[in-house]
N, C-alpha and C positions, 0 to 999 in steps of 0.2 A: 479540559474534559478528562482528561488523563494526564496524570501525574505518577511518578515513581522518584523514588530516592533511595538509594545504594542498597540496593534489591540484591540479597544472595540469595540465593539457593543450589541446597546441596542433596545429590544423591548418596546412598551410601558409600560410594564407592569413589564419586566422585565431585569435584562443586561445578556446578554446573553453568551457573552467574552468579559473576565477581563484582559487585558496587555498580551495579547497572543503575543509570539515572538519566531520564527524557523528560518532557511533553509533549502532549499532543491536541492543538486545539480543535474547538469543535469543529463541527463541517469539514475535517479537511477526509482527504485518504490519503495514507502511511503507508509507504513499502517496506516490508521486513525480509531483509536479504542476509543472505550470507551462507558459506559453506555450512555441508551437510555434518551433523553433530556439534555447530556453533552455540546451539540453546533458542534457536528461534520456536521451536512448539514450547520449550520449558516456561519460555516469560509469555506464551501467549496464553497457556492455562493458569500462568500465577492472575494474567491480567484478568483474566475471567473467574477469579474469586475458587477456581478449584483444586488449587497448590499453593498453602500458605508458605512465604518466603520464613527462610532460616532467620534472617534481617532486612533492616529497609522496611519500607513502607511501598504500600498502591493504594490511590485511590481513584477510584472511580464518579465522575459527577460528583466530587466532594466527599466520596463513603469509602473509608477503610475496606478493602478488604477481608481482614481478619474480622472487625467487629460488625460487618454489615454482609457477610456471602447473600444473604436471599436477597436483600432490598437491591446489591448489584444485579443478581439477578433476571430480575425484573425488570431492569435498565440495560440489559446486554443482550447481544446474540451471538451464540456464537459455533461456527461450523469445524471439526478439526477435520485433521486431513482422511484418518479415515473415521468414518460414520456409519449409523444404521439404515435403515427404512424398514418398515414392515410389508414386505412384498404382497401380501394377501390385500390390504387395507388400499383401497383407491386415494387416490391425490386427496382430495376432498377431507376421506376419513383421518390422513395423513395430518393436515393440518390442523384439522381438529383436533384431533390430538396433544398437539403441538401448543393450539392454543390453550386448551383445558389446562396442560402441566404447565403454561406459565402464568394461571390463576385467572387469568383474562374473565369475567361475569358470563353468567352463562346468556343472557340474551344478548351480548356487545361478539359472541363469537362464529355468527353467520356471517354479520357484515365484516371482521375482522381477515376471515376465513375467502374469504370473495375478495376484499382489497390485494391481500397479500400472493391469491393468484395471479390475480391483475399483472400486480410487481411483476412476477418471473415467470411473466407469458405464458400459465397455466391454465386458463380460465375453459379453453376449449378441451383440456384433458381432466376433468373433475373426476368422472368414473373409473376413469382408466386404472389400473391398478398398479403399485411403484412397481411393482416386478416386473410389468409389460413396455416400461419407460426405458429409452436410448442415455446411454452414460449423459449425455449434455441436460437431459433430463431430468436426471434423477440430482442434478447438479442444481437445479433449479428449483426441485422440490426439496432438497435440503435446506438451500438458500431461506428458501418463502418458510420451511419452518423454524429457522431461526429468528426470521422479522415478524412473525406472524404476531406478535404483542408488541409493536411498534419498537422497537429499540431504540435509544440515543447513541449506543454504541454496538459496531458489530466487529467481531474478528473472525476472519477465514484464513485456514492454514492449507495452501496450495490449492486454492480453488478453481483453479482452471490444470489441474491433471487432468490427462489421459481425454481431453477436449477437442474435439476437429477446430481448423482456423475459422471458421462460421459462428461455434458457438462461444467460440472464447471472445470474439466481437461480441455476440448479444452478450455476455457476462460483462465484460468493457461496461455498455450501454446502461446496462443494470446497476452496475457499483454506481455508476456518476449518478444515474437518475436518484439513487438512495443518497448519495449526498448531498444533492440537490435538495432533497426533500427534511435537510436537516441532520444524517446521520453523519456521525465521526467512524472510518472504517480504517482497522488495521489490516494487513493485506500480505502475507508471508507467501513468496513464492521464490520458484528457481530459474522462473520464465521473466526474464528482466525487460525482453521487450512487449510483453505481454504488459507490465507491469507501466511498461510508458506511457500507456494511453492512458491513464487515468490517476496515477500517482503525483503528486507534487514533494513532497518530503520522503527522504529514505532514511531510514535505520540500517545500519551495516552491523550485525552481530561477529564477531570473531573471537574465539575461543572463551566464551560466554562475559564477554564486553562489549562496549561500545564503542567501534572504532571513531574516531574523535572526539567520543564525550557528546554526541549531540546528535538530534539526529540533521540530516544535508536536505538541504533545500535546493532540490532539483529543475522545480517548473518555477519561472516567476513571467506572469502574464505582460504585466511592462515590459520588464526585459530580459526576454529570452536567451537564447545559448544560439551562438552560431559558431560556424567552422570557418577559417579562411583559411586556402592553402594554395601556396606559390609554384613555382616552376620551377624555379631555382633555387636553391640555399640562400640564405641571407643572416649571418651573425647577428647584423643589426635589428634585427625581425622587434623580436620582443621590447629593445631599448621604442622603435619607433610606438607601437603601441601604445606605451605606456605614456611618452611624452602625446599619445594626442589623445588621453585620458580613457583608455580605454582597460576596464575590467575585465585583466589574462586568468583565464581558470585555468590552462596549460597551454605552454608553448616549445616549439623546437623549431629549428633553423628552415621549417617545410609547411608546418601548417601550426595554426592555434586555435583554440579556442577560447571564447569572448563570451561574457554577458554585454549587451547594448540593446539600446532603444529601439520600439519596433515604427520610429519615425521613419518614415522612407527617405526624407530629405538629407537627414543627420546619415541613416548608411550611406548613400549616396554621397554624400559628402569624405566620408569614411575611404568607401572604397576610388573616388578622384585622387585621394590625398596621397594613398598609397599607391597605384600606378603614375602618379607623378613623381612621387620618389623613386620610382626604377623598379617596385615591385613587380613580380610578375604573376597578377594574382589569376589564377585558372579556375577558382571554385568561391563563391563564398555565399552562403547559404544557410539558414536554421536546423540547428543540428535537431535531426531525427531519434539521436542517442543521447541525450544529456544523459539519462540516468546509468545506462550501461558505463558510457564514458567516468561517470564520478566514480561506480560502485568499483572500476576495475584500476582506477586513482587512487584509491583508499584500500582497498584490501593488501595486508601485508604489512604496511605500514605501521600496526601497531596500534591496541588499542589503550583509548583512555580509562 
């Protein structure tokens, strides 16, 4: 669905991304991480067709950016970090709006206008006017005007700022349900564990590269990420592992972590094998953190 290949862009002053190059297939959701002035809003306005790159290529659902900005358009949504509302104008007139500027027919924009409430639990604040809307709110009614012409792609840059723990769940909720329903969403924040309930792939930006050239596949439904950690040190930690075929994403002499199977039988098995060899295992359990865990494995490191 997204495609880029060795994407620069330069400000005056500075280049900003250096040979940036991913994919991203449809339906999934992408985490775009990385320290602050790495170029994560640069490449998500190139990807939105509103900064053409110096070099490189984007396409979008097959379209250039350079030679297609409107027709992406039409095919994107997309929210940055900071945005407008017209405070005078009610939810309602809000979206409407929203739908008119992205060309939407004029009789397809009541019912367009109604679904995309639906979406981001607006439907019982239609009158309401944005200015009278709670931050989590008005978070919502950005959201619903950037899908408001159905998108196949959306990107949001830090959309659960300034969020209580309540609404950054319903945003959770929201992004999956949009994927769910078909959309491919890129997802830039500084909240990583915000960022794990609903992300499966991460992009790590570092000083406007990609750190390893690709973006990391963080969630995999088969086989998840667990932690296993001992009591004791054990040198031979990792050597055992390995011999009972087991995929080490990092290890030291006290705990590791593993992708494996979510057969109970096979862990079970797992964890006999290693308290028979003298392990002294105190913890082993489905990490809560894959994502934070990779992002903070990879940064520094060096990018591709």
């Amino acid at each position: 669905m997204i495609e880029v290949r060795e994407l620069v862009y330069e400000y005056p002053t500075k280049r900003a991304l250096e040979g940036v190059s991913l994919s991203v297939p449809a339906q999934t959701i992408v985490a775009l991480v990385g320290p602050n002035g790495a170029g994560k809003t640069t490449l998500l306005r190139c990807l939105a067709a509103l900064e053409p790159p110096y070099s490189g290529t984007v396409t979008i659902d097959g379209l250039d950016t350079r030679e297609h900005p409107r027709e992406i358009h039409a095919r994107l949504g997309y929210l940055p970090d900071f945005y407008g509302l017209y405070d005078e104008l009610t939810v309602r007139r809000c979206l409407t709006y929203a739908a008119w500027s992205h060309g939407l027919a004029v009789e397809a924009v009541d019912t367009a206008v109604t679904k995309a409430a639906g979406r981001v639990g607006l439907l019982d604040r239609m009158e309401t006017k944005a200015g009278e809307l709670s931050r989590g709110l008005r978070q919502r009614l950005g959201i619903g005007q950037a899908i408001v012409h159905e998108p196949k792609v959306l990107l949001l840059d830090e959309p659960a700022a300034g969020l209580d723990p309540q609404a950054r769940r319903d945003l959770s909720s929201l992004l999956t349900s949009l994927r769910d329903a078909g959309m491919t969403l890129v997802v830039s924040s500084h909240i990583l564990a915000e960022l794990e309930d609903y992300c499966s792939e991460m992009i790590i930006i570092e000083n406007g590269r990609i750190v390893g050239g690709r973006p990391i596949k963080v969630k995999d439904v088969e086989r998840p990420r667990f932690m296993i950690e001992i009591a004791t040190a054990r040198a031979d930690f990792a050597q055992f592992l390995k011999d009972a075929g087991v995929d080490v994403v990092e290890v030291d002499e006290h705990h590791a972590l593993i992708t494996f199977t979510r057969n109970a039988a096979a862990r079970a098995k797992l964890l006999r094998d290693l308290v028979t060899a003298g392990f002294e295992v105190s913890s082993f359990g489905e990490s809560s953190k894959a994502l934070e865990e990779t992002y903070f494995s990879q940064i520094g490191r060096g990018a591709a």
